[in-house]
C-alpha positions in Angstrom: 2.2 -20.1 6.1 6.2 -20.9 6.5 7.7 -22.1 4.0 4.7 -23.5 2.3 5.1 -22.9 -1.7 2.3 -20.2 -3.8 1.3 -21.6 -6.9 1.1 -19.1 -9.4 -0.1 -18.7 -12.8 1.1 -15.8 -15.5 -0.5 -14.7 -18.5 0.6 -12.4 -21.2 -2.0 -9.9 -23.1 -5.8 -11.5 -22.9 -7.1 -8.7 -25.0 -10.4 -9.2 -23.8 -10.8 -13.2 -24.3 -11.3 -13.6 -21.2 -13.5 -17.2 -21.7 -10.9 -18.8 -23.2 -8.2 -18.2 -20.4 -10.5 -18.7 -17.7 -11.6 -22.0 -19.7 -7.9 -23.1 -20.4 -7.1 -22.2 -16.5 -10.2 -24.5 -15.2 -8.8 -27.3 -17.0 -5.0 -27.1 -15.7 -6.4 -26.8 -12.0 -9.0 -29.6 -12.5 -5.1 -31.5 -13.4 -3.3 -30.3 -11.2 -5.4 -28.9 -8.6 -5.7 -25.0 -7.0 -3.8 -22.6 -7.9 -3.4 -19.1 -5.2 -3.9 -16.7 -8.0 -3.6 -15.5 -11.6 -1.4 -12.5 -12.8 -2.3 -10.6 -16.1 0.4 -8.9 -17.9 0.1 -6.6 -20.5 -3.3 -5.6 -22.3 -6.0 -7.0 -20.8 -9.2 -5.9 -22.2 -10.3 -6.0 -26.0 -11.0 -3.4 -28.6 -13.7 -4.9 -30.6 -17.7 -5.1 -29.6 -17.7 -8.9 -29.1 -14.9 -8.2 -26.3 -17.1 -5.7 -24.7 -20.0 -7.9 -24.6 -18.1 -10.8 -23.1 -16.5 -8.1 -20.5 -20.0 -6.8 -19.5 -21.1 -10.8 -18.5 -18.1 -10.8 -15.6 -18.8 -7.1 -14.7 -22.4 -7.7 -13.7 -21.7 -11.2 -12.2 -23.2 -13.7 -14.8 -19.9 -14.9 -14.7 -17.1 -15.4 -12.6 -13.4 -16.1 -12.6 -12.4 -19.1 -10.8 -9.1 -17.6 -9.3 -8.6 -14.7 -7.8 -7.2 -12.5 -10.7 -4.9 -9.5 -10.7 -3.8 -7.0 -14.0 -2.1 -4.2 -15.1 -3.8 -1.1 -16.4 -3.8 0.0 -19.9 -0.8 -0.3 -22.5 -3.0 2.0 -25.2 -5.5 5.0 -25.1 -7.6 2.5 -26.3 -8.5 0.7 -23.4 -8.2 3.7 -20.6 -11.9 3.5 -20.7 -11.7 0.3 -18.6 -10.1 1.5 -16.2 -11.9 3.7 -13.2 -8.9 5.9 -12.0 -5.1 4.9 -11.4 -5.8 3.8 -7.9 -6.6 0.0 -8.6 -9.8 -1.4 -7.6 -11.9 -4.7 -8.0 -13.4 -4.7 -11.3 -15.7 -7.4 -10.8 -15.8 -10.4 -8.6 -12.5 -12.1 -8.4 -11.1 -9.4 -11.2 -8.6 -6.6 -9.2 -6.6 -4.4 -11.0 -3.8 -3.7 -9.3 -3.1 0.4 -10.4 -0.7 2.5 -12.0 2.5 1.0 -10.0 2.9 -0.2 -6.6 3.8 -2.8 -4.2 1.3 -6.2 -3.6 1.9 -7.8 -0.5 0.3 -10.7 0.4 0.0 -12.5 3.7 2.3 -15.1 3.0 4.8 -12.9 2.8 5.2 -12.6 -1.0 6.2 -9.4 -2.6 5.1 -8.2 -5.8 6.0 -4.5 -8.1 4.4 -3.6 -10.9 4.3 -1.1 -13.2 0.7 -0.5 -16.3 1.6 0.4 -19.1 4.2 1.9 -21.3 6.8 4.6 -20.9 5.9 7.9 -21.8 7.6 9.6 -24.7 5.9 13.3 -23.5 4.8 15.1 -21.2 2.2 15.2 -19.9 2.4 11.6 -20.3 -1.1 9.9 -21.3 -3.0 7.8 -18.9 -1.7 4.7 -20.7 1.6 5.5 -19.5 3.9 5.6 -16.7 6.4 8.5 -16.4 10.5 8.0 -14.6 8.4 9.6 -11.6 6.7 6.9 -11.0 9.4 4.2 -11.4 11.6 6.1 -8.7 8.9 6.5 -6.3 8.5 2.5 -6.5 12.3 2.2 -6.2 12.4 4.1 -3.4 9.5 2.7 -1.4 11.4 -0.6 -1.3 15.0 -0.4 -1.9 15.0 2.5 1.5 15.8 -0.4 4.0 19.0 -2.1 4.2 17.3 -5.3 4.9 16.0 -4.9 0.9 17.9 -8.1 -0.6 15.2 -7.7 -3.8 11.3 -8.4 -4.5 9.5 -11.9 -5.5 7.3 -10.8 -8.9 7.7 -7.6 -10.9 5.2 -7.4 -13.3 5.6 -5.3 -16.0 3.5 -4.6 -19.5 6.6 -3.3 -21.8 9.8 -5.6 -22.0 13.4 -4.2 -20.4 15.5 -3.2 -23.3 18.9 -5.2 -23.7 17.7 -8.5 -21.6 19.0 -10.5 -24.3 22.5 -9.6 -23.8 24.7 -12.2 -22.6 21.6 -14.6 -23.1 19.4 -16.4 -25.4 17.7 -14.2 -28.6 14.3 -14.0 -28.2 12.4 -13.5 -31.5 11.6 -9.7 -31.6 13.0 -6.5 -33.4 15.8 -5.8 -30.5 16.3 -2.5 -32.1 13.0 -1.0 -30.9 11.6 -3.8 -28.6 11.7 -2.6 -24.7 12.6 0.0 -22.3 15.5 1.5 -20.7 13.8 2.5 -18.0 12.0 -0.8 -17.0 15.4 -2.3 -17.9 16.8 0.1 -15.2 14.0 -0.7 -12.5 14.9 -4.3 -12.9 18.4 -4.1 -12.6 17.0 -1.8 -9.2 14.5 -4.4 -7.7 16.2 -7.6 -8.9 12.9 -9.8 -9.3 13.1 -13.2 -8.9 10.5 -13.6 -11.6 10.0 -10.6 -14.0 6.5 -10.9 -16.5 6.2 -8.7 -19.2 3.8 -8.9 -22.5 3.3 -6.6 -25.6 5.3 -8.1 -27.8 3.7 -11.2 -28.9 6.3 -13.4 -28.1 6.9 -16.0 -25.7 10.3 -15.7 -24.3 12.1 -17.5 -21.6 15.6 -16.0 -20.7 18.5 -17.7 -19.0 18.7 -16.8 -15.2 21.0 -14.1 -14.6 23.4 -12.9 -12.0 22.4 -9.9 -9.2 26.1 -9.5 -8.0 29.5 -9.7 -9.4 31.3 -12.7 -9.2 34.8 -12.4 -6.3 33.6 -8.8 -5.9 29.9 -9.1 -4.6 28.5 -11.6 -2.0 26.5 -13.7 -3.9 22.9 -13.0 -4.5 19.7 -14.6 -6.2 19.0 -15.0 -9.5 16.5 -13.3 -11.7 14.2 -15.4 -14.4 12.6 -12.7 -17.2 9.8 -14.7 -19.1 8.0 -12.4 -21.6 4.4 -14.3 -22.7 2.5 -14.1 -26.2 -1.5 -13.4 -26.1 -4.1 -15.5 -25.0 -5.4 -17.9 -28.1 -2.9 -16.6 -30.9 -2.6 -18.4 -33.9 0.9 -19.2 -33.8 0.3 -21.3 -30.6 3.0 -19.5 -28.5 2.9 -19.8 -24.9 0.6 -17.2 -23.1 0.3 -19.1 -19.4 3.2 -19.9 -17.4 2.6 -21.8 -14.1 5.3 -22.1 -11.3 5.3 -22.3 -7.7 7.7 -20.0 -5.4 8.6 -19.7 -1.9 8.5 -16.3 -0.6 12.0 -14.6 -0.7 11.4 -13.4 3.3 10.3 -17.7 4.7 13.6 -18.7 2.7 17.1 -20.1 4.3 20.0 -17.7 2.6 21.8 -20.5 1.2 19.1 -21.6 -0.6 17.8 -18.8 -2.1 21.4 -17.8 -3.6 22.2 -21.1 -5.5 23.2 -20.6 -8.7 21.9 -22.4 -11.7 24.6 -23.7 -14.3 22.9 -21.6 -17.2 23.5 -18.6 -15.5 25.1 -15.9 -16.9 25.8 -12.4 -15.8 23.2 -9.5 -15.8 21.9 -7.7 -19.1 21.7 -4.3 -17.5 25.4 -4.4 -15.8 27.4 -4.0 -19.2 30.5 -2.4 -19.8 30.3 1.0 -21.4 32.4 0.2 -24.4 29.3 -3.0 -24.7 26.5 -0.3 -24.7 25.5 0.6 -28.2 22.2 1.6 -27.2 21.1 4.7 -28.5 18.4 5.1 -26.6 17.9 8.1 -23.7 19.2 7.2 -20.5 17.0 5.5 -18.0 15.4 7.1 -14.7 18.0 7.8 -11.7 15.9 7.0 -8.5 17.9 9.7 -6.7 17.6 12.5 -9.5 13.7 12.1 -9.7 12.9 12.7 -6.0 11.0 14.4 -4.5 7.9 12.8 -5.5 5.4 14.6 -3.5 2.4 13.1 -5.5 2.9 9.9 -3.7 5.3 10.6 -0.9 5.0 12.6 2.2 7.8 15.1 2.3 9.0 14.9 6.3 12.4 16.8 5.3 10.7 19.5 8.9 11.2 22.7 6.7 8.0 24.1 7.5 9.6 26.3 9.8 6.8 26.2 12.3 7.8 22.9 14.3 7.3 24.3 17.9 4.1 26.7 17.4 2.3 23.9 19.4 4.0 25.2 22.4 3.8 27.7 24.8 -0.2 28.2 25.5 -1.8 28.4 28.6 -3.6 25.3 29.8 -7.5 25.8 29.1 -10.2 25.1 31.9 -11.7 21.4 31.9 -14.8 21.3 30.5 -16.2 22.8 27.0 -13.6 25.6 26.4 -11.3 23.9 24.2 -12.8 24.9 20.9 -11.2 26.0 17.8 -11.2 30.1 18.1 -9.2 29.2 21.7 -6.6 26.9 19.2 -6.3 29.8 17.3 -5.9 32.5 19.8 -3.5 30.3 22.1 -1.0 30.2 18.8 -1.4 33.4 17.5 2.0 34.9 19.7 3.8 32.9 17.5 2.9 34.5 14.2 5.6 37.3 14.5 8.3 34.7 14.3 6.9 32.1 11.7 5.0 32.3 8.5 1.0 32.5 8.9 -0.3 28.5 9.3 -2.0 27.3 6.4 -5.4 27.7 6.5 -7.3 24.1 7.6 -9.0 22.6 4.7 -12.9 23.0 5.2 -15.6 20.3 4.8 -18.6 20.8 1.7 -21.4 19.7 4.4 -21.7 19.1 7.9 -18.6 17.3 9.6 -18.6 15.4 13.0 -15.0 15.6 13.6 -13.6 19.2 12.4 -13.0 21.0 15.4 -14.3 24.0 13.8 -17.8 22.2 13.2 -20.6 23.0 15.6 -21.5 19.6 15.4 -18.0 18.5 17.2 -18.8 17.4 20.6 -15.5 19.3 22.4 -16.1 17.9 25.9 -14.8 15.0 24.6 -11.4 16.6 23.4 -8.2 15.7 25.0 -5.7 17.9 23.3 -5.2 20.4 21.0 -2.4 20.3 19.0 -1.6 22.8 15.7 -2.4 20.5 13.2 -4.3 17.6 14.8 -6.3 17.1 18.2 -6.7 14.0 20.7 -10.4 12.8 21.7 -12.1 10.0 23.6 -13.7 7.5 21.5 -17.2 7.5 21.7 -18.2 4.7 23.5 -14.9 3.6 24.1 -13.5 -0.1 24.2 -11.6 0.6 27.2 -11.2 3.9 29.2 -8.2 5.1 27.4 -9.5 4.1 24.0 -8.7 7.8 21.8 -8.4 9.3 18.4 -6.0 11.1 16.6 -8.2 13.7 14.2 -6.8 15.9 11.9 -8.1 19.9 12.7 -9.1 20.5 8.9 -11.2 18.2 7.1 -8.8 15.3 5.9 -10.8 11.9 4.8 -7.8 9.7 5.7 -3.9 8.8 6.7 -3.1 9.4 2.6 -4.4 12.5 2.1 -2.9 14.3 4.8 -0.2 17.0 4.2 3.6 16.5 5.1 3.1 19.1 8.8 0.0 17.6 9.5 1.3 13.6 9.5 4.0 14.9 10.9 2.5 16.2 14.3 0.2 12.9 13.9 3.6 11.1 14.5 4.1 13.3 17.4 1.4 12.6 19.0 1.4 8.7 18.3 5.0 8.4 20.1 3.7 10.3 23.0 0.7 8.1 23.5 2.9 5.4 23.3 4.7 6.4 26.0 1.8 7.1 27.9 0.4 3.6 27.4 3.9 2.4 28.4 3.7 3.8 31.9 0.3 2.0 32.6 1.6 -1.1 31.5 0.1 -0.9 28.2 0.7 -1.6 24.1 -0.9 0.4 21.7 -2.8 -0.8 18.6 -4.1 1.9 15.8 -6.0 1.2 13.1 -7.8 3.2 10.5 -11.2 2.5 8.4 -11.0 4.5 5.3 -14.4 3.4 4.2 -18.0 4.8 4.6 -16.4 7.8 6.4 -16.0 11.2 5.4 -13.3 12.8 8.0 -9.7 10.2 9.2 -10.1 9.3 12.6 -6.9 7.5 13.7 -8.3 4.8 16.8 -5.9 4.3 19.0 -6.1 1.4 21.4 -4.2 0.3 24.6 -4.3 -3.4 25.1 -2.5 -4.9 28.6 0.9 -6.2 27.6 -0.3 -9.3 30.7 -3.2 -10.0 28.4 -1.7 -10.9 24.9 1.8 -10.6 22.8 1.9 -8.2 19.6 2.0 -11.7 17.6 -0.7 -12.7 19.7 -2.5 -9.1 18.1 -1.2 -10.0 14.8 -2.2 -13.1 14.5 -6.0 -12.7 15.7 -6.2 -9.6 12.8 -4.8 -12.3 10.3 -7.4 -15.0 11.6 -10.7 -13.4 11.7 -9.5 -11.4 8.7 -9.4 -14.5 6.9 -12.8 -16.0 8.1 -14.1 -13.0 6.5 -12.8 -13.8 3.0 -10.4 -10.9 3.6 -6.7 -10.6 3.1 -4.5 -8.6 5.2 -1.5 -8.0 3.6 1.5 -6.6 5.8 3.3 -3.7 4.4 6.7 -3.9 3.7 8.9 -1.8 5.9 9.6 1.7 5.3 6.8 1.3 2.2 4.7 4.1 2.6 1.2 3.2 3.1 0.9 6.1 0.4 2.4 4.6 -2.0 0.2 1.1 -1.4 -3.1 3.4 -1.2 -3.0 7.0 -3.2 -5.8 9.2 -1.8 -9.7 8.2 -2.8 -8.7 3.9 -2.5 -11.1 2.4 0.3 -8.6 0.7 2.8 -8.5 -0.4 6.1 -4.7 -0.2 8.0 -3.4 -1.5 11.1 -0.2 -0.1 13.1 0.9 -2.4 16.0 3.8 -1.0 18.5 6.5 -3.3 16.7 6.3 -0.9 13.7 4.5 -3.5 11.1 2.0 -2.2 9.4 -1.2 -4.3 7.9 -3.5 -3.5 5.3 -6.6 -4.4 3.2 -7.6 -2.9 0.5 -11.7 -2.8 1.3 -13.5 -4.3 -2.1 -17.5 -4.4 -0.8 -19.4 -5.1 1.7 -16.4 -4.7 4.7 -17.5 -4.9 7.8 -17.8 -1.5 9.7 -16.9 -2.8 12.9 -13.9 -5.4 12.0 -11.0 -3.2 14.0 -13.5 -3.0 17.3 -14.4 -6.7 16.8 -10.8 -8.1 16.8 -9.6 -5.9 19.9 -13.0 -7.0 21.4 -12.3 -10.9 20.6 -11.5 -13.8 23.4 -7.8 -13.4 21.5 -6.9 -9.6 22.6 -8.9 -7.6 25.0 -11.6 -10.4 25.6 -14.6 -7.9 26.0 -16.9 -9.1 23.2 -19.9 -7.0 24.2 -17.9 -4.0 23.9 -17.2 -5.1 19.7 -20.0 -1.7 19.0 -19.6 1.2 20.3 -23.1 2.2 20.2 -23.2 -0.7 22.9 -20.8 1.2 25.0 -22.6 4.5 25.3 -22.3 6.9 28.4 -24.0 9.8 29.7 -22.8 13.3 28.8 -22.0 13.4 32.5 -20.0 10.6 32.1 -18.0 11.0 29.1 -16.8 14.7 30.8 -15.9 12.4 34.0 -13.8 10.3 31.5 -12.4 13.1 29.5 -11.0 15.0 32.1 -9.5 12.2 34.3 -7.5 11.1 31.4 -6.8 14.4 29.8 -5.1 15.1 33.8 -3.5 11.6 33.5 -2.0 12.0 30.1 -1.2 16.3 30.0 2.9 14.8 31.5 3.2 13.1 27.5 1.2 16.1 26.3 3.9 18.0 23.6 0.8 20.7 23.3 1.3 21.7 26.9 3.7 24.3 28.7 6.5 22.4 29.6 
């Protein structure tokens, strides 16, 4: 999209009205025409019986936003109900709410944090609120690279305590209004734009500084713009409309002009200024690790080489589980016993401990995870990465397990390199019960990784679908805690795409685009049940490439 403007709308509490905003938003895009989308901050849903009744019309489909519409979870134990889980979710058609904090990315490169709720005064905090956990996971996520220069939207339910100072007085108690710890993620992510509701004001603050005058290069400036609820009777502003260029398609210069109202930043004050009684705000570093969202890679497991060191199994259907566990057991003198794989309820296709696993298709064992031909593969060197245990996907997986996953995607990559290849992975975590990781070479002759890009953004699109691309060194954890439908790309420059998978997705969409004119250009091969082979066949297959690829093989005897 370049440099091409999104127009935006913002709206403070809706407490379940939703008619008249959607009514009120009709009429300013018949005016001014189409807007990209609509952001809700704080409360969104309604209390009383006629607000349920006039929810229950939009959750069954008798009616419809006309934007697509993103909010923020509860800000009181009232509304929890609403709300499904913390993992955001489409509520109804054209209704997604976002979850309990995260990142937004959209294709046009815009980045949006936000944060439900308000801040927990206990523990264990309420589902209503968000705890300093949560706010330096988020921090982290983003501010990791040292590209990070700050994010487009934060969105917020609870104001920032002290964003008055050195500005204009908005019209609220100041001694209780706000938080020190959203005050303290702000002065972290440095929004261009910061929402927040609640408080039943409508409050535009002067733009202020993100660096230090002569001390600091000079940075951009951040705009907080707190908004009253939809229809009150004081006729306070509840919709705010702008359009932005994304922060990433902008020229330096012109993202770091300065406005003459600016003033310097509310969260930067001098101690002997700070009379704020308040208990201090979060410390990103203090907080970590936050293993409820985060993979802990920090290798203390102890157990790094235990994939080493077996003998190399026959070709052909010996390379079951009880041979995995045999061919490590020398090393359990030296290392603590391996966790035990986590078992499937029912019948599973893909744990190697299953009888329904079809092992003459496996490539490689590993100690955590094991390699396999796809069945009916796009192209002959077409595998999966499976997880041993039963895992249902990428998010769920414990910190040794991704770990060796990594392992085994950087010697694939390798592999592919040597044949002249690029690798492409993708995962469906929809209408599947164990992760498989696909993992597709594509000739680097035959297309560019833009090329790859571009035809997943395209046909994503015809499809009413948005592929958002991941910001880097965000964990795709973070974007998707465990039980969220999603489907993720991986290409080999290190970006990362995803979609989070709403209804009706189609089961074949990674296969499809490889398959496309655009990439591989082997459109009969889009479904695998298409490309079938013999048992005879697949064992052929199996063992020429498990003999072309056992040089990359980590799992191997040197």
């Amino acid at each position: 999209m370049g440099d091409q403007p999104v127009r935006v709308l913002v709206c403070g509490d809706v407490e379940g009205r939703l008619s008249s905003l959607f009514s009120r938003v009709q009429a300013i895009q018949k005016k001014t025409g189409q807007f990209d989308l609509l952001l809700c901050v704080g409360e969104f849903f309604g209390t009383t019986p006629e607000a349920e009744v006039e929810w229950q019309q939009y959750e069954t489909g008798a009616k419809k936003a006309p934007i697509h519409t993103y909010i923020l979870g509860a800000a009181s134990q009232e509304t929890v109900k609403n709300f499904p889980n913390s993992d955001g979710s489409e509520l109804a058609e054209n209704i997604t709410y976002l979850g309990r904090r995260g990142v937004f990315a959209g294709a046009s490169g815009l980045q949006l944090a936000y944060v439900s709720g308000q801040e927990a005064l206990q523990e264990p905090a309420p589902a209503h609120c968000f705890t300093s956990k949560d706010l330096s996971a988020l921090v982290t996520s983003l501010t990791g690279s040292s590209k990070f220069r700050g994010v487009d939207i934060l969105l917020t339910s609870q104001w920032p305590r002290g964003v008055w100072h050195y500005g204009n007085n908005p019209e609220v108690n100041t001694k209780s209004c706000g938080s020190g710890s959203i005050a303290s993620l702000a002065d972290k992510l440095k929004p261009r734009y910061h929402f927040a509701a609640l408080e039943g004001a409508h409050y535009e603050r002067l733009p202020y500084r993100n660096h230090v005058v002569l001390q600091e290069n000079a940075q951009h400036v951040s705009r907080f713009i707190a908004l009253a609820a939809v229809n009150n009777p004081a006729k306070k502003k509840y919709l705010y409309a702008f359009n932005i260029i994304p922060m990433k398609n902008m020229d330096p210069m012109e993202l770091v002009k300065q406005p003459q109202d600016v003033t310097e930043s509310p969260y930067r004050r001098p101690a002997k200024d700070k009379t704020d009684t308040q208990k201090p705000a979060f410390n990103a570093v203090e907080e970590e690790p936050v293993h409820q969202f985060f993979f802990d890679l920090s290798g203390k497991q102890g157990g790094g080489s235990r994939g080493r060191g077996r003998k190399r199994p026959s070709d052909g259907d010996g390379r079951g589980r009880d041979q995995w566990r045999d061919g490590d057991g020398h090393h359990q003198g030296q290392h603590k016993q391996p966790r035990r794989h986590p078992q499937p309820t029912g019948p599973c296709w893909f744990c190697l401990a299953s009888p329904q696993v079809e092992k003459h298709l496996v490539v490689s064992i590993g100690t955590h995870c094991y390699l396999a031909l796809a069945k009916g593969p796009l192209t002959p060197r077409h595998v999966l990465i499976l997880p041993i245990g039963h895992y249902q996907s990428v998010v769920e997986l414990s910190s040794e397990v991704v770990e060796e996953m990594e392992k085994y995607k950087s010697a694939l990559r390798n592999f592919y390199k040597s044949k002249g290849e690029r690798c492409v992975l993708f995962e469906r975590n929809y209408r599947s019960q164990h992760l498989q990781l696909q993992v597709v070479p594509v000739p680097l002759n035959r297309c560019t990784t833009e090329d790859i890009k571009e035809a997943f953004m395209v046909q994503a699109q015809e499809q009413n679908m948005e592929l958002m691309e991941i910001p880097q060194h965000t964990d795709l954890k973070q974007i998707a805690p465990p039980g969220t439908p999603y489907f993720y790309v991986e290409l080999d420059s290190g970006e990362k795409l995803y979609y989070r998978i709403q209804k009706n997705f189609p089961l074949q969409f990674g296969r499809e685009v490889l398959a496309s004119e655009a990439v591989l250009n082997i459109p009969t091969r889009a479904d695998w049940k298409e490309c079938k082979q013999s048992r005879e066949e697949e064992e052929e297959s199996c063992k020429q490439l498990r003999d072309d690829f056992q040089p990359y093989d980590f799992a191997w005897d040197d």
